[in-house]
DOFI-722305 format. One record per residue (C-alpha): residue number from 1; residue in three letters; chain; x, y negated, z. Coordinates in nm, 3 decimals, padded with zeros to 5 digits, always signed. Last residue first. Layout:
REM DOFI-722305
+-----+------+-------+---------+---------+---------+
:  nr : rest : kette :       X :       Y :       Z :
+-----+------+-------+---------+---------+---------+
: NUM :  ALA :     A :       X :       Y :       Z :
...
+-----+------+-------+---------+---------+---------+
REM end
This chain:
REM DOFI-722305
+-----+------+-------+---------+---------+---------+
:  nr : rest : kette :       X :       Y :       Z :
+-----+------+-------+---------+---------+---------+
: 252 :  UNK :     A : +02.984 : +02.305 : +00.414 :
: 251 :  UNK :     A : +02.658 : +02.181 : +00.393 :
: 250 :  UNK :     A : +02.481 : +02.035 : +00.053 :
: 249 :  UNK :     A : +02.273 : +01.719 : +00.111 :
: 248 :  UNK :     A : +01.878 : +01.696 : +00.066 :
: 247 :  UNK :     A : +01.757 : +01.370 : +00.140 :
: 246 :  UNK :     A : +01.400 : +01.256 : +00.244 :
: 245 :  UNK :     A : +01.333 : +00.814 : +00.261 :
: 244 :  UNK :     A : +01.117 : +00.633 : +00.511 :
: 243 :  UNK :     A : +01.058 : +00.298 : +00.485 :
: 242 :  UNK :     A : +00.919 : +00.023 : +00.751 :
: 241 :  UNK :     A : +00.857 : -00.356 : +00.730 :
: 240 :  UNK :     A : +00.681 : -00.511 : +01.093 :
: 239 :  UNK :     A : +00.509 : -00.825 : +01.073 :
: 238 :  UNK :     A : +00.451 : -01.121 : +01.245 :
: 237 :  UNK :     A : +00.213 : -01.348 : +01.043 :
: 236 :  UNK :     A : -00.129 : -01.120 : +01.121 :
: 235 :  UNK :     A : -00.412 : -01.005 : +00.882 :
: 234 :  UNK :     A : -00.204 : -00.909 : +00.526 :
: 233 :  UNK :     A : -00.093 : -00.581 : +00.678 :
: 232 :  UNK :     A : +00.049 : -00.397 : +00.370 :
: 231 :  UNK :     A : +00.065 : +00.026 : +00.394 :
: 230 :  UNK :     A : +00.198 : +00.239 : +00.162 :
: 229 :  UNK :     A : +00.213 : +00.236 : -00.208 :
: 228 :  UNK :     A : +00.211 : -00.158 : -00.192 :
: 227 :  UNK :     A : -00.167 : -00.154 : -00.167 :
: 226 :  UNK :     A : -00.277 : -00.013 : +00.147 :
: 225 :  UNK :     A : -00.479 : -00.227 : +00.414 :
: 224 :  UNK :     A : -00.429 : -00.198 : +00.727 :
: 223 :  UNK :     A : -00.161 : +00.002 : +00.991 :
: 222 :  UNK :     A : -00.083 : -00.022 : +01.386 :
: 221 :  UNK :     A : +00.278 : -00.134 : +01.471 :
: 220 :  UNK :     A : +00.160 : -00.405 : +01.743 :
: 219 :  UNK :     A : +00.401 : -00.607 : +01.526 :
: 218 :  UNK :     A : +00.143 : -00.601 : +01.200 :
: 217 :  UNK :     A : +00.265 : -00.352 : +00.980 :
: 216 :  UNK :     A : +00.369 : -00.379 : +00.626 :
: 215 :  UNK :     A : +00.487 : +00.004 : +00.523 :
: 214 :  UNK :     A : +00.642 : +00.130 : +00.212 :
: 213 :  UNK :     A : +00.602 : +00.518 : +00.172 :
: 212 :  UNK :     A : +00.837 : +00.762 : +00.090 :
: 211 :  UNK :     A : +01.146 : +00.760 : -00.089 :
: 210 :  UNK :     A : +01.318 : +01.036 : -00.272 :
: 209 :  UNK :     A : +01.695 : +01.178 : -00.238 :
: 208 :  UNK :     A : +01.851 : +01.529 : -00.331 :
: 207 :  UNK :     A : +02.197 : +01.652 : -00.405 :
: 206 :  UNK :     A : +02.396 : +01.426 : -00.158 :
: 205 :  UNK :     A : +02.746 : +01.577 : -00.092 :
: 204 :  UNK :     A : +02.858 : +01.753 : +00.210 :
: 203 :  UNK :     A : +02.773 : +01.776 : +00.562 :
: 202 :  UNK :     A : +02.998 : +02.004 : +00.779 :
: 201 :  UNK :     A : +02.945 : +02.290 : +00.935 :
: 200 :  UNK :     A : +02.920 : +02.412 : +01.336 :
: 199 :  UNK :     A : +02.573 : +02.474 : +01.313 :
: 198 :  UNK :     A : +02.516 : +02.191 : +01.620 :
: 197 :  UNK :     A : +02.784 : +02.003 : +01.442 :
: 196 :  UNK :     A : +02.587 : +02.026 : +01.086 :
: 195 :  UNK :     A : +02.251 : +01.905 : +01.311 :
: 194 :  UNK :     A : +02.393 : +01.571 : +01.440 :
: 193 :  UNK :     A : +02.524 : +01.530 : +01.054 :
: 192 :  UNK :     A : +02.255 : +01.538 : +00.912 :
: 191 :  UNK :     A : +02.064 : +01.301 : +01.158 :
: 190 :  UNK :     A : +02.360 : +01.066 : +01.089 :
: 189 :  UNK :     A : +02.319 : +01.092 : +00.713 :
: 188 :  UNK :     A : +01.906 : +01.038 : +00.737 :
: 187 :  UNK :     A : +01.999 : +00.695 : +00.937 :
: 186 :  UNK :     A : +02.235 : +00.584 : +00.624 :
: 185 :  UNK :     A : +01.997 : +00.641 : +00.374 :
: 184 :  UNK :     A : +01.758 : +00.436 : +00.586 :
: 183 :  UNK :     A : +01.935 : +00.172 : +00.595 :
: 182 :  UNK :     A : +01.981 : +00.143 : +00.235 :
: 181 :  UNK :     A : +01.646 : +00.189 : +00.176 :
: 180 :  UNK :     A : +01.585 : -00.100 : +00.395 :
: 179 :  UNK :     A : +01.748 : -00.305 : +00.211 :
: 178 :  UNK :     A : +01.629 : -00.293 : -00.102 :
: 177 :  UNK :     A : +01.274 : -00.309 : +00.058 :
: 176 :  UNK :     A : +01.343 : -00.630 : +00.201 :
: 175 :  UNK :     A : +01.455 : -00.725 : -00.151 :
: 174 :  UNK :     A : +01.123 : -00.607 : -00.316 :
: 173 :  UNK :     A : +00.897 : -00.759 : -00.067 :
: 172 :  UNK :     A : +01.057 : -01.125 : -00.117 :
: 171 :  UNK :     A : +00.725 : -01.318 : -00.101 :
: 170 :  UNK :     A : +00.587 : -01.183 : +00.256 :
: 169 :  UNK :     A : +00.162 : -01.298 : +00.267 :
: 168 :  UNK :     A : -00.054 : -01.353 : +00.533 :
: 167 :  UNK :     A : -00.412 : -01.346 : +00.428 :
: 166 :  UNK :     A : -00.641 : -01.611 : +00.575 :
: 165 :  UNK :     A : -00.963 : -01.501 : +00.700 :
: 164 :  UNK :     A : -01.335 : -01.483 : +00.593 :
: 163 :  UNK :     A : -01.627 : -01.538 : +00.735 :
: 162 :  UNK :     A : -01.637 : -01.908 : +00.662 :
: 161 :  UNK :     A : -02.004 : -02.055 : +00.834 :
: 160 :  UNK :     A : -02.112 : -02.378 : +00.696 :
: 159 :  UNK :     A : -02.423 : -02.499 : +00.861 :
: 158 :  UNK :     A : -02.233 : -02.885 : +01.018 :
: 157 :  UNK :     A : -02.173 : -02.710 : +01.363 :
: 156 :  UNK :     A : -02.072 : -02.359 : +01.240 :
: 155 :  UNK :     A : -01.765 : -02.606 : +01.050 :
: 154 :  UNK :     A : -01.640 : -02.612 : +01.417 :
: 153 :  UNK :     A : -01.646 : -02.258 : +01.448 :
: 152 :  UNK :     A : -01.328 : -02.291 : +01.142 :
: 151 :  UNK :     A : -01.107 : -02.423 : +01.410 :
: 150 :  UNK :     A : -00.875 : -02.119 : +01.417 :
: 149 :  UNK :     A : -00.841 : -02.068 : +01.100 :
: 148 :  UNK :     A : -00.739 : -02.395 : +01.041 :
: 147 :  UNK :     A : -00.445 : -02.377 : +01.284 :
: 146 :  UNK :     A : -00.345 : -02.082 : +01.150 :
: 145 :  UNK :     A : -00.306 : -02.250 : +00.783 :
: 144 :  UNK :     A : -00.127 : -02.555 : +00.952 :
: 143 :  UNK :     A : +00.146 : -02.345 : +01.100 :
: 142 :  UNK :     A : +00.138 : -02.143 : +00.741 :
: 141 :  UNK :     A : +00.298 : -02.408 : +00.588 :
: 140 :  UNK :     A : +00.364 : -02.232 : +00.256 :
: 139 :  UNK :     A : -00.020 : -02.238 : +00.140 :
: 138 :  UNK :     A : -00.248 : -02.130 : -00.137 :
: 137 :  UNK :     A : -00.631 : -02.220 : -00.096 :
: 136 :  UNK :     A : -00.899 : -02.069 : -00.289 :
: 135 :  UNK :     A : -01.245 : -02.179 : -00.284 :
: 134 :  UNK :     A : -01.568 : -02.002 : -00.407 :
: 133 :  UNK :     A : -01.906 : -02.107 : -00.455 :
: 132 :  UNK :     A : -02.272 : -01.972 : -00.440 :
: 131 :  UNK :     A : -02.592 : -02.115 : -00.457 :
: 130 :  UNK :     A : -02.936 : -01.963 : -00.312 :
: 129 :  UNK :     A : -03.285 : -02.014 : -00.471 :
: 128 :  UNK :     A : -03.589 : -01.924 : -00.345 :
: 127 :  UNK :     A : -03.800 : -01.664 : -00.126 :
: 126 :  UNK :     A : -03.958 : -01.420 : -00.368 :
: 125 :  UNK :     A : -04.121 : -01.143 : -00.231 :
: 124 :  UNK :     A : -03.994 : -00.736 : -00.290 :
: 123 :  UNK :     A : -04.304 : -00.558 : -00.193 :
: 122 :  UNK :     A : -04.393 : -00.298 : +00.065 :
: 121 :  UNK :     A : -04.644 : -00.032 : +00.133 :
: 120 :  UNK :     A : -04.652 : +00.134 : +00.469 :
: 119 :  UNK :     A : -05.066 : +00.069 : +00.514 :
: 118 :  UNK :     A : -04.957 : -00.235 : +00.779 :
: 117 :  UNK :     A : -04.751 : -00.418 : +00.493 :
: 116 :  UNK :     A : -04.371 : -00.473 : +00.464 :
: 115 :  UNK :     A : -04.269 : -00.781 : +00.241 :
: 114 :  UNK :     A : -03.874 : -00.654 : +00.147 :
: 113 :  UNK :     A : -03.749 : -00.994 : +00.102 :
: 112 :  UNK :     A : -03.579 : -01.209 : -00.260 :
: 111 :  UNK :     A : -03.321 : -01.466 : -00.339 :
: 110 :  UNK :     A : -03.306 : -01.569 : -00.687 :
: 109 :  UNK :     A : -02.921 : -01.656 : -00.805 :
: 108 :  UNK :     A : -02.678 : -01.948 : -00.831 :
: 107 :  UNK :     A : -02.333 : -01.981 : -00.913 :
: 106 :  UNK :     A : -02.045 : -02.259 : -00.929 :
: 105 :  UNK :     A : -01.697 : -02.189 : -01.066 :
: 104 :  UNK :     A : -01.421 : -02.149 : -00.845 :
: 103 :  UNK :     A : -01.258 : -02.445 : -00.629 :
: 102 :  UNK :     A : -00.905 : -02.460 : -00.592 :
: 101 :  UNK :     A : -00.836 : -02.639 : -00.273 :
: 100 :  UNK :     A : -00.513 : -02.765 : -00.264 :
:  99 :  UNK :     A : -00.604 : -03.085 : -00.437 :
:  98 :  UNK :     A : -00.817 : -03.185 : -00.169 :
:  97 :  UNK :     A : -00.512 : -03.213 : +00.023 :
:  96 :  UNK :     A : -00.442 : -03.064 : +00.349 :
:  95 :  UNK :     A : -00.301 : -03.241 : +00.681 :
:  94 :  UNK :     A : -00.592 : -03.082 : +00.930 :
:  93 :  UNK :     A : -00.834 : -03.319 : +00.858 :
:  92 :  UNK :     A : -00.809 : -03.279 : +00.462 :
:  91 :  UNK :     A : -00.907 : -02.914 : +00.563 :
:  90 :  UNK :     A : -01.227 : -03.049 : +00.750 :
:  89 :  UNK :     A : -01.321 : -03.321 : +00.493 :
:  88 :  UNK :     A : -01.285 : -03.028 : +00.206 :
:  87 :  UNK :     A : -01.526 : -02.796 : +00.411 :
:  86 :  UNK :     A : -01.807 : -03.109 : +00.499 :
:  85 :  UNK :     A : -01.836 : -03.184 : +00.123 :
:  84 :  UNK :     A : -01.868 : -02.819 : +00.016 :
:  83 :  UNK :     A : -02.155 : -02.822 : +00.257 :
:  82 :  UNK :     A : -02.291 : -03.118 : +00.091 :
:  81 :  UNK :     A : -02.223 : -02.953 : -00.269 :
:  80 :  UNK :     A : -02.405 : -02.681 : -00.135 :
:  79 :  UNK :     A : -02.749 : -02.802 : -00.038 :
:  78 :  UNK :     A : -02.715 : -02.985 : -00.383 :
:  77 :  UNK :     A : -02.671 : -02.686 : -00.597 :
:  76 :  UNK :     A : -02.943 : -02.547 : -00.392 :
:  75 :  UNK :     A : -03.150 : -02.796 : -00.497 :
:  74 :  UNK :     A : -03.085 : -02.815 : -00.840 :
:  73 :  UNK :     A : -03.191 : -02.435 : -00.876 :
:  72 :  UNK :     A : -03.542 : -02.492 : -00.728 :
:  71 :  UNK :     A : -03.734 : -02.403 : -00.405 :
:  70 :  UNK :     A : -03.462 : -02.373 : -00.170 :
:  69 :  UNK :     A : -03.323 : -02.089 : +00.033 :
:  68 :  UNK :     A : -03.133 : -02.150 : +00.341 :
:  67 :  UNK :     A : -02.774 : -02.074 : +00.399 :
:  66 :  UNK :     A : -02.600 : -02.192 : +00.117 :
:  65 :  UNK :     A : -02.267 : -01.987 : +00.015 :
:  64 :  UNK :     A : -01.931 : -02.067 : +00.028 :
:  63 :  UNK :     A : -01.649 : -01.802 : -00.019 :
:  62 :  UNK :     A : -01.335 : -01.905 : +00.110 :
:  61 :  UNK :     A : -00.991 : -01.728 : -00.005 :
:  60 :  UNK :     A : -00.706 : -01.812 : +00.189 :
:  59 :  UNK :     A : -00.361 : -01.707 : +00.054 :
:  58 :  UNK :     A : -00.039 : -01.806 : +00.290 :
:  57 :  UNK :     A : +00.292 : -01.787 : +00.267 :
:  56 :  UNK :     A : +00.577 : -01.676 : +00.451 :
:  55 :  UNK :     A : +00.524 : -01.419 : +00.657 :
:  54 :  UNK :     A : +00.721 : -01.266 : +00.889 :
:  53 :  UNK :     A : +01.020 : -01.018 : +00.891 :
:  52 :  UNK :     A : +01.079 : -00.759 : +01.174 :
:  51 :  UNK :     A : +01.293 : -00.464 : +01.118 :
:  50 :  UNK :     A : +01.302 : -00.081 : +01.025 :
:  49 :  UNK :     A : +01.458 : +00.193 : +00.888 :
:  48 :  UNK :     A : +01.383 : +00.573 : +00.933 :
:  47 :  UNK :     A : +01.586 : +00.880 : +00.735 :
:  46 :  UNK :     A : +01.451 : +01.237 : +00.701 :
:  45 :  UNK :     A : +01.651 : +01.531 : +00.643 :
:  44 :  UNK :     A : +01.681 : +01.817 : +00.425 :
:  43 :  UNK :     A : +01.983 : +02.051 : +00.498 :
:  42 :  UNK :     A : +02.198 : +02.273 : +00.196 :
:  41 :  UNK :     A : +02.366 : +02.615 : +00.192 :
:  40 :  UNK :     A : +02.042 : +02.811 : +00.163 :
:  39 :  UNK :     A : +01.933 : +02.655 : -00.154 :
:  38 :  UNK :     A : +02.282 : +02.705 : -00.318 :
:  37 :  UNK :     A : +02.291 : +03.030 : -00.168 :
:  36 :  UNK :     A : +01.957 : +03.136 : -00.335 :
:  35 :  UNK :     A : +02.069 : +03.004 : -00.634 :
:  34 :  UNK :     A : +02.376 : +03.190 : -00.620 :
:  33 :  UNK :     A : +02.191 : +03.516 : -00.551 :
:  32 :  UNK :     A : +01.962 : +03.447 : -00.858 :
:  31 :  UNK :     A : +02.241 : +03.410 : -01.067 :
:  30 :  UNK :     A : +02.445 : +03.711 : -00.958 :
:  29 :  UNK :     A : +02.101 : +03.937 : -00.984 :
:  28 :  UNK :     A : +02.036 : +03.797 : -01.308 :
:  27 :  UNK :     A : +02.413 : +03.913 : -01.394 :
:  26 :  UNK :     A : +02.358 : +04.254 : -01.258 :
:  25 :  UNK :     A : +02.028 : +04.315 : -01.454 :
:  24 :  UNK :     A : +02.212 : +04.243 : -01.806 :
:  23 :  UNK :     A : +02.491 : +04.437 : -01.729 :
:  22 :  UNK :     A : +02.281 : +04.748 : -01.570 :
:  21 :  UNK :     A : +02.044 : +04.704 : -01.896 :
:  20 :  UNK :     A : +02.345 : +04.697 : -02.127 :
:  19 :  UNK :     A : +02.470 : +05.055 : -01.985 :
:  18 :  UNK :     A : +02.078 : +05.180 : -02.023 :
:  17 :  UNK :     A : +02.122 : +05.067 : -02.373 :
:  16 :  UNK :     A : +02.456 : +05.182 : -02.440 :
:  15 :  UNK :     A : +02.385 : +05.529 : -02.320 :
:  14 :  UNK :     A : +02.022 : +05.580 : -02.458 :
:  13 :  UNK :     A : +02.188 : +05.504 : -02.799 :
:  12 :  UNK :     A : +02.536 : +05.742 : -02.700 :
:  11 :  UNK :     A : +02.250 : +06.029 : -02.621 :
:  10 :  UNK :     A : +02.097 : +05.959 : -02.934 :
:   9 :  UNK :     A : +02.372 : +05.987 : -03.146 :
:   8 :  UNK :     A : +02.496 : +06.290 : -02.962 :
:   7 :  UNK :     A : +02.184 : +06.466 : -03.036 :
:   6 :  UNK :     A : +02.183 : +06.357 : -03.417 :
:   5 :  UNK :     A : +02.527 : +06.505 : -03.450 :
:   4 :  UNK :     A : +02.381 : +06.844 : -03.239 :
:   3 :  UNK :     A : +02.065 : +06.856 : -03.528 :
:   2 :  UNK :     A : +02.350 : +06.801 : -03.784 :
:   1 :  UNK :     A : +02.533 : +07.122 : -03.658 :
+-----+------+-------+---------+---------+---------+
REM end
């Protein structure tokens, strides 16, 4: 008699467990299955806005050097005080200030050649001295900035060469942006929507949104340098600003 109590016991154990196990199963199943529907029952677009803005400022950053070695330290400060001479007359010429130029800090260091020799051994040979200097030049009137740049061969005339180029710079980056993600926001809901009526449902609320990339492109469209988390064309005036955002919205 106790051996069949014990039985029973054990049977009405195994029972309740295995009974808990269905309950507990069933309801993971139920949650999983209304995840999956909430995933299912949703569309992820893409949303594009654009427009033109141009630059308005300028940020020109010159860096002098002398061209021809000399045989002390002094005089290669002096070969490039002249040519600094003959770069501030040919800004002033073109309606700038000498007080617009910001000059940086004089430099000067040894200048040295690979000597090769008819055996194939080679030394480095010392050549002189060379001076270095840089000016910076900050500009609203950008007219008068890409006028410059284009009449920098003239300085190739006087043994000043400027390799480098103006940068073309947008000031209110953060409100164009703004904007644009607004646009944008709106263009994904309109794609959305163009695919709910070919599924014959209707777009619901927003569950998802991120934001790509923030693009500066010149007009042509092509891309540059990237340092606004996207791309930032600093080489031409006329620009193009882009954004692209991804939504997720629920369908009905």
């Amino acid at each position: 008699m106790e051996n069949k109590t014990i039985t029973y016991k054990s049977l009405w154990v195994f029972a309740f467990i295995l009974s808990l196990g269905f309950v507990i199963s069933a309801a993971v199943m139920g949650y999983s299955l209304k995840q999956f529907n909430s995933t299912k029952n949703s569309i992820t677009v893409k949303g594009l806005a654009e427009k033109p803005i141009q630059a308005d400022s300028a940020r020109w950053e010159i860096h002098l050097q002398t061209n021809n070695t000399s045989n002390t330290v002094a005089e290669a400060y002096q070969l490039l005080d002249e040519q600094m001479k003959a770069v501030q007359k040919f800004f002033v010429d073109r309606g700038f200030k000498n007080e617009d130029l910001q000059l940086g800090n004089k430099s000067s260091q040894s200048y040295y050649e690979d000597v090769e020799f008819g055996d194939g051994r080679s030394k480095r040979e010392f050549k002189g001295y060379i001076a270095m200097q840089t000016i910076v030049l900050n500009s609203q009137d950008i007219a008068k900035i890409e006028n410059a740049a284009k009449d920098t061969y003239l300085l190739d005339e006087k043994g000043v060469s400027i390799q480098q180029r103006p940068d073309y710079l947008v000031s209110n980056l953060e409100e164009i942006k703004m904007s644009l993600i607004a646009n944008a926001t709106q263009n994904a809901y309109l794609r959305a929507n163009e695919f709910a009526k070919v599924g014959s449902v209707k777009v619901g609320a927003m569950r998802s949104a991120s934001q790509g990339a923030f693009y500066i492109l010149p007009e042509s469209g092509s891309d540059s340098d990237s340092d606004y988390g996207g791309a930032y064309d600093k080489t031409t005036i006329n620009k193009i600003a882009r954004v692209v955002v991804t939504i997720n919205y629920a369908i009905e």
